[in-house]
C-alpha atoms as a printed R data frame, in Angstrom:
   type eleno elety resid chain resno      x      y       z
1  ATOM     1    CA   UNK     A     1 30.895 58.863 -20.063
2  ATOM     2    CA   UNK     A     2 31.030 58.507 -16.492
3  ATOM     3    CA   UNK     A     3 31.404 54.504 -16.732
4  ATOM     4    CA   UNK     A     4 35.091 55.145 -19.329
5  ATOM     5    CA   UNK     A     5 36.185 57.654 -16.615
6  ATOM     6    CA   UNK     A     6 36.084 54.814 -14.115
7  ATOM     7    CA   UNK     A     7 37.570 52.220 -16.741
8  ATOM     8    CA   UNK     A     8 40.362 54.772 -17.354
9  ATOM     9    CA   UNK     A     9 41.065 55.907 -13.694
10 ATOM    10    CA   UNK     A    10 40.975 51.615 -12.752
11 ATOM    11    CA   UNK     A    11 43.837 51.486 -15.282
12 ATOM    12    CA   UNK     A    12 45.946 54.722 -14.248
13 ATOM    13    CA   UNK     A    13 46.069 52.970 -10.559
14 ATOM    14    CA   UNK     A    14 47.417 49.835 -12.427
15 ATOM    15    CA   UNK     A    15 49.900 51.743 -14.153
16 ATOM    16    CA   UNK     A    16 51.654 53.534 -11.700
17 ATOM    17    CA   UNK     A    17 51.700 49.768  -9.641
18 ATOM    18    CA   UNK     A    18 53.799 48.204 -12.454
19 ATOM    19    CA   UNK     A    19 57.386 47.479 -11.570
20 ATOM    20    CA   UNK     A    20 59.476 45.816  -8.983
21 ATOM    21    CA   UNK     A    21 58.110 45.313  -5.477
22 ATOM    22    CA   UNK     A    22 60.274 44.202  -2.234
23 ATOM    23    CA   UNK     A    23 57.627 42.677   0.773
24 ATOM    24    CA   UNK     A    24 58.443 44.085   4.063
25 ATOM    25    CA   UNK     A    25 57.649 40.812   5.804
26 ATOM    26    CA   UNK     A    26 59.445 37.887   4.433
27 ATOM    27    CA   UNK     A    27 56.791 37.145   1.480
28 ATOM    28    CA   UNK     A    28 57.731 36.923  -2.017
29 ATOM    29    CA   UNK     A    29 58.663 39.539  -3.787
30 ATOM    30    CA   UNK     A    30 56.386 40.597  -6.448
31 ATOM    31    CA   UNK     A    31 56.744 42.357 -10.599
32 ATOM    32    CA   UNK     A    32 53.416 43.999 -11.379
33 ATOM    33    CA   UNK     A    33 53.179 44.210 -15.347
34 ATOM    34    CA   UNK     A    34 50.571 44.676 -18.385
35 ATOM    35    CA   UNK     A    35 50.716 41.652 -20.560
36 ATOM    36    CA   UNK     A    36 50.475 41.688 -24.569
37 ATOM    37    CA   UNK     A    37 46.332 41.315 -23.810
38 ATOM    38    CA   UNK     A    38 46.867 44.280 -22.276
39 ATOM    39    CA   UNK     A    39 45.491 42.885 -18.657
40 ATOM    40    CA   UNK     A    40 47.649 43.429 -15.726
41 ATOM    41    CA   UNK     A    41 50.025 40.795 -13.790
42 ATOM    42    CA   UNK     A    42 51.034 39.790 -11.074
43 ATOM    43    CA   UNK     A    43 54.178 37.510 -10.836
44 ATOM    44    CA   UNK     A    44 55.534 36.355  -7.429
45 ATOM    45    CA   UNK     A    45 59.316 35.503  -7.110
46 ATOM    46    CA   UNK     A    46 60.399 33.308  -3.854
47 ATOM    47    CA   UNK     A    47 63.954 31.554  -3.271
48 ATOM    48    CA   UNK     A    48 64.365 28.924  -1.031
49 ATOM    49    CA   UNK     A    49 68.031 29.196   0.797
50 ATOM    50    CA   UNK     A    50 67.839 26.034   2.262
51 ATOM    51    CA   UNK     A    51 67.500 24.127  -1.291
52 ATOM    52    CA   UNK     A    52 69.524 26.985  -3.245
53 ATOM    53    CA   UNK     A    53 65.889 27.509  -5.962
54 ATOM    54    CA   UNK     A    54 63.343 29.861  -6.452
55 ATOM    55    CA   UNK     A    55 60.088 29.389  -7.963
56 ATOM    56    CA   UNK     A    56 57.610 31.763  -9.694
57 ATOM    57    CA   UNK     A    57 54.077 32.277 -10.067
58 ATOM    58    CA   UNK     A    58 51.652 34.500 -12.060
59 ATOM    59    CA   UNK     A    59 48.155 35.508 -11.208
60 ATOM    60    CA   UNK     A    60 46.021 37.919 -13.357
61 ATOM    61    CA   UNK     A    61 44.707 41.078 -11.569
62 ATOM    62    CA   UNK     A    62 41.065 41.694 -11.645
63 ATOM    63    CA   UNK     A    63 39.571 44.735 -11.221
64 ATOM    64    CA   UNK     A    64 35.557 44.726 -10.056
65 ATOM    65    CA   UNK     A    65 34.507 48.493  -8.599
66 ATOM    66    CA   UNK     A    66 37.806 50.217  -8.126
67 ATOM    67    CA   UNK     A    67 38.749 47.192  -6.123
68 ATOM    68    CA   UNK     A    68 41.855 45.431  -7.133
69 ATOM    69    CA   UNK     A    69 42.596 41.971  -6.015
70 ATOM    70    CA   UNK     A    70 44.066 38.820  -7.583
71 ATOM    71    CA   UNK     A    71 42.529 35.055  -7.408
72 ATOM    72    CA   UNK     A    72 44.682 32.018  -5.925
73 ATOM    73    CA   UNK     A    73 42.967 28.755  -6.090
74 ATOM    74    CA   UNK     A    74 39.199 29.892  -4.612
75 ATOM    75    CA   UNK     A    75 40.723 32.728  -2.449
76 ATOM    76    CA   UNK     A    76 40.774 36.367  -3.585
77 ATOM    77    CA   UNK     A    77 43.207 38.946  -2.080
78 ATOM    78    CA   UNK     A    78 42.843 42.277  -2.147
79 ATOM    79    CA   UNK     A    79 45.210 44.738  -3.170
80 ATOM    80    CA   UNK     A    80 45.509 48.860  -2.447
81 ATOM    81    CA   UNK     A    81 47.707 51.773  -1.866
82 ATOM    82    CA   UNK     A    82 48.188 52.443   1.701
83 ATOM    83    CA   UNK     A    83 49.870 56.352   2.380
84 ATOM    84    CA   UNK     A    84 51.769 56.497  -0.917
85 ATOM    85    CA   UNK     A    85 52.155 55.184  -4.494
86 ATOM    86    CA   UNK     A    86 55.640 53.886  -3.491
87 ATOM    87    CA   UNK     A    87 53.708 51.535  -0.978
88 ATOM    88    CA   UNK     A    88 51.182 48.186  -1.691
89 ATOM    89    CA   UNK     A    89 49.340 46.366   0.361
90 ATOM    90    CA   UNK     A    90 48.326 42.774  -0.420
91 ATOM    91    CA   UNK     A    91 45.287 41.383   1.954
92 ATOM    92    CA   UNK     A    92 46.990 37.698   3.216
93 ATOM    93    CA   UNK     A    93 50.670 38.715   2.121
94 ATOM    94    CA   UNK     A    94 51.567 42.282   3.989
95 ATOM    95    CA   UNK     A    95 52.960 45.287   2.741
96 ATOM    96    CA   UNK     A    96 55.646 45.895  -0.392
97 ATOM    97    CA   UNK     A    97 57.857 49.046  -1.520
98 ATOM    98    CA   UNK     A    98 58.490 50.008  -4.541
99 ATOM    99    CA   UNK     A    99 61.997 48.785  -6.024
């Protein structure tokens, strides 16, 4: 029992992360959302101004231990509240609010 209150406390925090998020520091923005597998997403939105485009990429969230992070390439980067639910904190890419 105590392992499926872990599973279903994991998946709560995931929950209440899905939605819009603005970075605070110039990185891309980023949508947090559960796909039809029902894992969780993360897709990253950033627009060049100079050449008027924006470009998008997806990565899937992992969760190992109550630790959330997702994978880019061979890299790994954490992810956690920080003070608030309205707040995220991606290890490499800064801090995000809520939209």
């Amino acid at each position: 029992m105590m392992m499926e209150e872990e599973y279903q406390s994991c998946w709560n925090m995931l929950a209440l992360w899905q939605g819009g998020w603005m970075s605070v520091n110039g990185n891309p923005d980023v949508f947090i959302f559960q796909g039809y597998d029902s894992n969780y997403y993360l897709l990253a939105y950033s627009y060049d101004k100079e050449y008027g485009r924006g470009s998008f990429s997806y990565y899937e969230i992992v969760v190992d231990k109550e630790m959330y992070y997702i994978r880019m390439g061979m890299k790994s980067h954490r992810m956690e509240s920080k003070e608030s639910p309205s707040t995220l904190h991606i290890a490499g890419w800064g801090g995000y609010m809520k939209n």
